[in-house]
C-alpha positions as CSV (number, residue, x, y, z in Angstrom):
1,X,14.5,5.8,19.6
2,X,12.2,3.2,20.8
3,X,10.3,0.4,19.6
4,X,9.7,1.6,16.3
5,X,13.4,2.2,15.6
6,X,14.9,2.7,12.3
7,X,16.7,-0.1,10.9
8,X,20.1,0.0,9.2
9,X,18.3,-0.4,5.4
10,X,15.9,2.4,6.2
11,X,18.2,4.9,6.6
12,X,20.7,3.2,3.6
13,X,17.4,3.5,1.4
14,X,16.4,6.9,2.4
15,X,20.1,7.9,1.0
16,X,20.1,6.1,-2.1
17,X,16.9,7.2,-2.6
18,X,17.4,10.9,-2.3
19,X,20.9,10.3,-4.2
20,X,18.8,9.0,-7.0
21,X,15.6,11.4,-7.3
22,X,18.3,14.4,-7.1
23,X,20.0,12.5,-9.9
24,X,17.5,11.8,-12.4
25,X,15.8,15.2,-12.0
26,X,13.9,15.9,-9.1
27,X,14.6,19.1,-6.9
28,X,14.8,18.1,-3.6
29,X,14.3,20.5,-0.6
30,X,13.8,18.4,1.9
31,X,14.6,14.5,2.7
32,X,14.0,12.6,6.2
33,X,12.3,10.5,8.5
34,X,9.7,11.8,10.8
35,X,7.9,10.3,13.4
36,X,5.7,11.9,15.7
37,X,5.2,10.2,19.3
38,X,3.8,7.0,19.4
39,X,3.1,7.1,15.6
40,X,5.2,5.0,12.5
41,X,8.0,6.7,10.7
42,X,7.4,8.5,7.5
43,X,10.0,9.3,4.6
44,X,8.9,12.8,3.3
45,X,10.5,14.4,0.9
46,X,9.8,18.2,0.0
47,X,10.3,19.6,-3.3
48,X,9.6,22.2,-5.0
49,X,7.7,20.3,-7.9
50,X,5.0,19.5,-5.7
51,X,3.6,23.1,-6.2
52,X,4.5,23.5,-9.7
53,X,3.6,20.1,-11.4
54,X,1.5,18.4,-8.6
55,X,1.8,15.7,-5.5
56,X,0.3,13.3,-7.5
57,X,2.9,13.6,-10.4
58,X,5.8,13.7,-8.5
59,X,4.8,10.8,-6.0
60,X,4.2,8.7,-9.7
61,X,7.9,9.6,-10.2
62,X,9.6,8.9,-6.8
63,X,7.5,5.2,-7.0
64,X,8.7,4.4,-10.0
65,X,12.5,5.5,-9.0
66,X,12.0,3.5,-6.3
67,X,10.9,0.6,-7.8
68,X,13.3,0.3,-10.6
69,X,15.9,0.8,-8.1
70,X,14.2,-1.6,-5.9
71,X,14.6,0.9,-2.8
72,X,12.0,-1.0,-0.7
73,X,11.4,1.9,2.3
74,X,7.8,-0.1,3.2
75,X,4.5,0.6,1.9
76,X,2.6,4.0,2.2
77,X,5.7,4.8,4.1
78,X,7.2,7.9,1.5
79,X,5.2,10.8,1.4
80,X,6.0,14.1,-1.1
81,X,4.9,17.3,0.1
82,X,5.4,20.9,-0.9
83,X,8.0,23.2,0.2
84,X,5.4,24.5,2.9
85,X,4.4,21.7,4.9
86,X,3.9,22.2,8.3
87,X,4.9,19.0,9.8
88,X,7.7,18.6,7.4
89,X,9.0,22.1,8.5
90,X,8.6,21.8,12.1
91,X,11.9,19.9,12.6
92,X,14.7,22.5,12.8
93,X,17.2,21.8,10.4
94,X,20.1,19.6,11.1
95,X,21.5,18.8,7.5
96,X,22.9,20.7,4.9
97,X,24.0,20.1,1.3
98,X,25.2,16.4,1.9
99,X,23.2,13.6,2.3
100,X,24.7,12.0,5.8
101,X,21.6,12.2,8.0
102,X,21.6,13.9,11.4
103,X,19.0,12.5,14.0
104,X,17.3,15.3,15.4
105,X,14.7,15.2,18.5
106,X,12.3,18.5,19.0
107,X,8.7,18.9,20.3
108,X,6.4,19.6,17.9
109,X,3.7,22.7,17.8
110,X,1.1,20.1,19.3
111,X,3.4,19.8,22.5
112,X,4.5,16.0,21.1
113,X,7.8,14.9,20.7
114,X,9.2,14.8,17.2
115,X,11.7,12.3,16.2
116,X,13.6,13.0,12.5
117,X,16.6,11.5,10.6
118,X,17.3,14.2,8.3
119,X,19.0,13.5,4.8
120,X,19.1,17.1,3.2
121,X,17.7,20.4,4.0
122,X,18.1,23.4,1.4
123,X,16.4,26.8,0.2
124,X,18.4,26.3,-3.3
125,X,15.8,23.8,-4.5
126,X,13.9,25.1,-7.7
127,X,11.2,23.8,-9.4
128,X,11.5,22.1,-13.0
129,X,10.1,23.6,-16.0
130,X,8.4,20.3,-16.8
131,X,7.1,17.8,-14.7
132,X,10.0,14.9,-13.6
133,X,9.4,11.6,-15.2
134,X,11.1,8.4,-15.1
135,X,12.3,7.8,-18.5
136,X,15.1,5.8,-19.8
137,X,17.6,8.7,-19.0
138,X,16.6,9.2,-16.1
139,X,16.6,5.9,-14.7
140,X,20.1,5.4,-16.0
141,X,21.0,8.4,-13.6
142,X,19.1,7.8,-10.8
143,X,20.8,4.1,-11.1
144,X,24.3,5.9,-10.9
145,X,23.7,8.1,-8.4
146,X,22.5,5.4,-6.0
């Protein structure tokens, strides 16, 4: 990696993180950090409940996760996305059910390079029948998970 490396909290963060969204109800498809070539590193997480319930519902859920965790992974650095993303799809998958990332280097469809740390990578993710939300219950979950 170069001069945008990861740092050791990062990738700590992006675990608990994931650990806790799982946790307090969120399916989670997907979980790492991308980074195309020359660009910043972005935590995206895929789920299923982007299509049913919306991006703007379950980003509202993963902030507040986050912050009542206080899992700090930077400003306008996580990103949701659908199970169909392009870019979020375009690293081959390195990680299975667990959530001990694999660093993964590929070139990307625009002939850049492509770095990822991937957390979790599964086609068992389904969406929830209601929308996830960061009650009291859930908290308390997402707290023990992380």
């Amino acid at each position: 990696m170069d001069r945008t490396a990861l740092v050791e909290v990062d990738v700590e963060g992006g675990r608990r993180l994931v650990a806790a969204l799982e946790a307090g109800g969120l399916p989670v498809a997907s979980a790492k950090w991308l980074r195309k070539q020359g660009l910043a590193w972005q935590f995206y997480i895929a789920s299923p409940d982007v299509e049913k319930h919306g991006p703007r519902v379950v980003y509202e859920f993963v902030r507040q996760i986050a912050d009542r965790l206080d899992i700090n992974l930077g400003g306008g650095r996580i990103v949701v996305v659908d199970t169909k993303n392009h870019f979020s799809n375009s690293i081959s998958p390195a990680a299975g059910e667990t959530l001990d990332p694999s660093y993964v280097q590929d070139i990307g469809p625009d002939d850049r390079e492509i770095e990822a740390l991937v957390y979790r990578t599964t086609g068992r993710a389904k969406a929830s029948r209601k929308p996830p939300k960061a009650d009291e219950p859930a908290i308390r979950k997402a707290r023990q998970a992380a």
